[in-house]
C-alpha positions in Angstrom: -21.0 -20.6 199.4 -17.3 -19.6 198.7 -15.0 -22.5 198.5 -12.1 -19.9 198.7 -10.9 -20.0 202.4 -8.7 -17.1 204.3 -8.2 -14.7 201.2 -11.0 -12.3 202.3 -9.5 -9.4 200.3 -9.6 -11.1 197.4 -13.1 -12.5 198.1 -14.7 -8.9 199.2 -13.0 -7.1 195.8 -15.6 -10.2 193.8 -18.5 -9.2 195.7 -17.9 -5.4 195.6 -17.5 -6.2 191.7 -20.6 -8.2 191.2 -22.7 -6.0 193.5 -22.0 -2.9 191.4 -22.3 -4.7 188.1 -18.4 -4.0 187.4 -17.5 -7.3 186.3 -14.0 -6.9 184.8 -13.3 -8.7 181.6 -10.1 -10.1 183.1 -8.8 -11.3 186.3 -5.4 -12.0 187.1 -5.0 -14.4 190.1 -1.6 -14.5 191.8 0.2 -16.6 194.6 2.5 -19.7 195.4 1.7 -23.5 194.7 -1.6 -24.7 196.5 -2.5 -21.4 198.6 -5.9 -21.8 196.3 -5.5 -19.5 192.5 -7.6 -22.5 191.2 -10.7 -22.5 193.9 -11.0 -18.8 193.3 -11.0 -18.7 189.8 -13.8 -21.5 189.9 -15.5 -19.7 192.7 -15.2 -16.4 190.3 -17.2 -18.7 187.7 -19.6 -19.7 189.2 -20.8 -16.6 191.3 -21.0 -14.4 188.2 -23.1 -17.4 186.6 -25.2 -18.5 189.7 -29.1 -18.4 188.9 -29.5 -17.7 193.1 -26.5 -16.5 194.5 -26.7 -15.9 198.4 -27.4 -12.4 200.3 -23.1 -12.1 200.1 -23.0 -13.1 196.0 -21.7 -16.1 196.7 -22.8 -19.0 194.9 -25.5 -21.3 195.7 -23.5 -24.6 194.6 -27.4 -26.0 194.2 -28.8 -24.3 190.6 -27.8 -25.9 187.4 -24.9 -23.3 186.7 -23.2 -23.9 190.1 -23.7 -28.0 189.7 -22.4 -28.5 186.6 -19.1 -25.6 186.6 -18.3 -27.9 189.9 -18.7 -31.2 187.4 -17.0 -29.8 184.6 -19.5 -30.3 182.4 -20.8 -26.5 181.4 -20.2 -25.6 178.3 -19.4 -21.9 178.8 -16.5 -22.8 180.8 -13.1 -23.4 179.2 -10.2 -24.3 181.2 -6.5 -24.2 179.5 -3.1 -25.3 181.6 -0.4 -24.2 179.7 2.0 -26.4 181.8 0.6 -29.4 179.8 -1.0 -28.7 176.3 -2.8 -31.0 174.6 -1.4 -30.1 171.6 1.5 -27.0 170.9 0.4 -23.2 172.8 -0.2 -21.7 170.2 -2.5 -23.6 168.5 -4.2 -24.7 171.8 -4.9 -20.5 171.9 -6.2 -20.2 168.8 -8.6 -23.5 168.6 -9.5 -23.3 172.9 -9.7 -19.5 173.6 -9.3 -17.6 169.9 -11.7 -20.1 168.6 -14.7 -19.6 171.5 -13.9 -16.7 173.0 -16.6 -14.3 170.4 -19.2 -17.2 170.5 -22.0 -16.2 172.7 -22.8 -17.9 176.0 -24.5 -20.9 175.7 -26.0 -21.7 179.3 -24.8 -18.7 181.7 -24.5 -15.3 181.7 -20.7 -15.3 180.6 -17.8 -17.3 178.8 -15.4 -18.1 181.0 -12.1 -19.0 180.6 -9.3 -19.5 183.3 -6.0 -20.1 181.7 -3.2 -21.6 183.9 0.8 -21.3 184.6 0.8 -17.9 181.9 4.0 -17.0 183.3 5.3 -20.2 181.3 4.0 -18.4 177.8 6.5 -17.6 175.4 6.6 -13.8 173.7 4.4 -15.0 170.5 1.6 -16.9 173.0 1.7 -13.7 174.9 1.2 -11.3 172.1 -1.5 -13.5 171.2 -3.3 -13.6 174.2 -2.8 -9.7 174.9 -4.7 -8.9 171.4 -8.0 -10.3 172.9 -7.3 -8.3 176.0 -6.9 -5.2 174.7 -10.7 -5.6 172.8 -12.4 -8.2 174.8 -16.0 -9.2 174.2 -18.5 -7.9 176.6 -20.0 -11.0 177.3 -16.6 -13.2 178.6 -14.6 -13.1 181.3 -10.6 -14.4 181.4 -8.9 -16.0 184.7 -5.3 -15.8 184.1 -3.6 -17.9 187.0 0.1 -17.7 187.7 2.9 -18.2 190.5 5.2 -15.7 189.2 3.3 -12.5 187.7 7.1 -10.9 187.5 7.4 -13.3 184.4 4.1 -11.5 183.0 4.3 -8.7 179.9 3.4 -5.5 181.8 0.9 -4.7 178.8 -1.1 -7.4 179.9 -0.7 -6.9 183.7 -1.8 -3.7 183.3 -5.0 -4.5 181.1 -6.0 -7.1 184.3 -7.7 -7.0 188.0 -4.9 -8.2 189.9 -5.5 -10.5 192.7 -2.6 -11.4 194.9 -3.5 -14.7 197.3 -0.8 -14.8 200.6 -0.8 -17.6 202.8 -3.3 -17.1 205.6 -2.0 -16.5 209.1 -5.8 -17.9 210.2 -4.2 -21.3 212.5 -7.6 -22.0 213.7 -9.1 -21.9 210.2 -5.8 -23.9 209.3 -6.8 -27.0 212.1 -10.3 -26.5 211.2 -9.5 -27.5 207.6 -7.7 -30.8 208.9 -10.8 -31.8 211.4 -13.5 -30.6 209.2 -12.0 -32.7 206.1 -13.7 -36.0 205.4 -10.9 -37.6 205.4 -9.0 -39.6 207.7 -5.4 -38.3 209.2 -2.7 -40.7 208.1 -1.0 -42.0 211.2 2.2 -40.4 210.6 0.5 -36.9 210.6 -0.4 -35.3 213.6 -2.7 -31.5 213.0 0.1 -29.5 214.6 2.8 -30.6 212.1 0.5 -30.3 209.0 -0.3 -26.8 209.7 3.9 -25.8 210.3 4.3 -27.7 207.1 1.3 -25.9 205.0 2.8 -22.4 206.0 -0.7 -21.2 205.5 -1.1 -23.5 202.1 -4.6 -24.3 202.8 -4.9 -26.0 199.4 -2.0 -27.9 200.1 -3.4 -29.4 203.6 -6.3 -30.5 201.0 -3.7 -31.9 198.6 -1.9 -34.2 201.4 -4.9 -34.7 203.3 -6.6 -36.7 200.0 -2.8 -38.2 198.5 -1.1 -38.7 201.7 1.9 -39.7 199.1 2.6 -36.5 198.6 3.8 -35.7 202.6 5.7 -39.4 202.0 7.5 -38.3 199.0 8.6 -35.1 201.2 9.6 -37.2 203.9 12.1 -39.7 201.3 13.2 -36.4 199.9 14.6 -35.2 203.1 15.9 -39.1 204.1 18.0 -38.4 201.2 18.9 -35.0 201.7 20.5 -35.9 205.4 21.8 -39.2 203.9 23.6 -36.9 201.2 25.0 -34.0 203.0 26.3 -36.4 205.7 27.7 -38.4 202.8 30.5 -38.2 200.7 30.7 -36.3 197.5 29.9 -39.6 196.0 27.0 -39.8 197.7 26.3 -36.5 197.1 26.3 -36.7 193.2 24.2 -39.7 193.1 21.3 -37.8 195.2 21.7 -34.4 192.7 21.6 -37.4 189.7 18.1 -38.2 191.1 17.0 -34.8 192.1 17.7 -33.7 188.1 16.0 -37.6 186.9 13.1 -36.3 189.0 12.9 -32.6 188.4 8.6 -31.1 188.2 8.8 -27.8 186.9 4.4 -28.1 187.1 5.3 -28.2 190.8 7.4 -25.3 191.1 10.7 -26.6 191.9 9.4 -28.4 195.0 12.6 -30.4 195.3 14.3 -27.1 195.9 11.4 -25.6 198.6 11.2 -28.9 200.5 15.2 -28.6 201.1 14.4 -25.2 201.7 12.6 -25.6 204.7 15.4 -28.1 206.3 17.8 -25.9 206.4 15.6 -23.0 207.3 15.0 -25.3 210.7 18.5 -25.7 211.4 19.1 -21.5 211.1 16.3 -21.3 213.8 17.6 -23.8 216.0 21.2 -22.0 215.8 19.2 -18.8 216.2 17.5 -20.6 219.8 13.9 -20.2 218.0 12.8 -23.5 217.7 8.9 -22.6 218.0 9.2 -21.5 214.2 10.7 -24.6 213.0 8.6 -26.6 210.7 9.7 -30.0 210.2 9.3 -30.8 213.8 9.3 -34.6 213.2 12.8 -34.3 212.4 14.3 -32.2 215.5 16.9 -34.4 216.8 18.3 -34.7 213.7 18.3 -31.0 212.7 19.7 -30.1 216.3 22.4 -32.6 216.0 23.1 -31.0 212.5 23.9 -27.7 214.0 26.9 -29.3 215.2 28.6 -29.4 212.2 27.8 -26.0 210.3 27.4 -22.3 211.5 25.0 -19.1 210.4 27.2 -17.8 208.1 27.2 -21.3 205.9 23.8 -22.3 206.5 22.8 -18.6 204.8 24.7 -19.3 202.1 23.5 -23.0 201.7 20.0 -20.9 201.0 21.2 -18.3 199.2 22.6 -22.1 197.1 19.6 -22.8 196.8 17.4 -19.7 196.0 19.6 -19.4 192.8 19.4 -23.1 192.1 15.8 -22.0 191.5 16.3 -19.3 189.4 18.6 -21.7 187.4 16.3 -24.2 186.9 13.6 -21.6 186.4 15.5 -20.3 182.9 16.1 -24.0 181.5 19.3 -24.6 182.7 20.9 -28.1 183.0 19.4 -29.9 186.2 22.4 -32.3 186.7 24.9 -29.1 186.2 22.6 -27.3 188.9 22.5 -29.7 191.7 25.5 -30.8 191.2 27.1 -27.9 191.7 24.7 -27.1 194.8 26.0 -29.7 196.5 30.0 -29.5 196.0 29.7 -25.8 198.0 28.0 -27.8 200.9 31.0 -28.3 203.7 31.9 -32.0 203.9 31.0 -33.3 207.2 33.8 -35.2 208.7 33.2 -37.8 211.1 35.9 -38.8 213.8 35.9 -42.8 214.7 
């Protein structure tokens, strides 16, 4: 059974592949934060490995291949996350992947080896990496995973199956997640407002459903937000202190996305299209902030933002960043 829900393009290209024994020796699986790169590169694993893979080539999740790639204990499978090496890249390449990579399978059919976040390799890594591409061994297959393939040489784009995820439109599939999951909704989560909040992130609905923390943590993030932009610049500067103290580059900015989405939902209540706003537990707030700022600054307070990312994305100073973010938001000023 595939694990991978509401990427069927991607899914068909896999069987299509397997059916017509064109296995590619490298796959290169694209897409934002949770929308599921991980599931299908695990999914990719074990269907090319299966010893009784289903009418469809899916795996059977039962044979010995299947159980143990889902314990993460076969040997032919190497996972590397290059957002946290045990020890520096380059030598995690050459003792993880240059170092197993022309060994035979032991158990399955293929070595696999799914490398994470390669849009964070430096050049060298890169280079490194790319020489096995360019001769790979007949008998592995490499799962490159990244949120930003734009960051990724072109020599080794072009030597990969590319395999762009989107978030699914699917809402039934979407509440079907949430009711299906064996897990218990928190009582400040109702199914409507996951799914806005998702935006078609089905891993992500599995992330919050199973460390409700993380929907908490957005929710402080936001008290803070309003607290600061309704604050004064001191105010202001001691939030952008704590956004920098906390800054998760392995989350992909989120800081940045969450606030994002606020002030997305104020441009669609000051564009009278309230059915697309996502943080709908917040809408009295959010209506009563269109009070105080119109389009034209609210697009700008994104466009703020977009490049805060990019900032932050090429190393620069987080206190610098935010703190300049938040001078070019208006002061609100309120009459007694």
């Amino acid at each position: 059974m595939w694990q991978t829900k509401g990427h069927d393009q991607a899914i068909g290209f896999i069987k299509r592949s397997i059916e017509t024994n064109r296995i590619s020796h490298a796959y290169l699986i694209s897409g934002d934060s949770y929308i599921g790169k991980t599931t299908l590169a695990f999914d990719i694993a074990k269907a090319i490995n299966c010893f009784g893979p289903g009418e469809d080539y899916s795996p059977c999740e039962k044979c010995t291949s299947c159980t143990r790639i889902i314990n993460n204990t076969h040997v032919d499978i190497h996972v590397l996350d290059f957002s946290k090496p045990k020890n520096s890249p380059i030598e995690q390449l050459r003792k993880d992947f240059l170092g197993e990579i022309y060994k035979n399978p032991y158990e399955g059919s293929y070595k696999i080896f799914i490398i994470s976040h390669i849009d964070k390799m430096r050049s060298e890594h890169a280079n490194l990496l790319l020489k096995t591409l360019e001769e790979p061994p007949s008998d592995a297959v490499i799962i490159l995973i990244s949120e930003n393939k734009m960051k990724i040489l072109d020599t080794i784009l072009s030597r990969c199956q590319i395999l762009d995820l989107y978030p699914t439109t699917d809402i039934f599939l979407l509440e079907n997640t949430i009711k299906t999951t064996a897990v218990p909704l928190s009582d400040d989560l109702d199914v409507e407002l996951l799914v806005k909040l998702s935006r078609g992130r089905i891993g992500w609905i599995h992330r919050v459903l199973f460390d409700p923390d993380l929907f908490f943590s957005m929710q402080n993030l936001l008290d803070d937000l309003e607290t600061a932009v309704y604050g004064s610049f001191e105010e202001r500067f001691k939030f952008s202190s704590k956004l920098a103290n906390n800054i998760n580059v392995v989350e992909g900015f989120s800081d940045i996305y969450i606030m994002m989405t606020w002030w997305r939902d104020i441009m669609m209540i000051i564009l009278n299209n309230e059915t697309e706003i996502l943080n709908t537990n917040r809408i009295d707030v959010l209506r009563d902030m269109t009070n105080n700022f119109n389009i034209d600054q609210v697009l700008e307070i994104i466009k703020a933002l977009d490049l805060a990312k990019t900032h932050l994305n090429m190393n620069a100073n987080p206190l610098l960043v935010y703190d300049n973010l938040f001078i070019n938001i208006p002061i609100i000023y309120v009459s007694n």
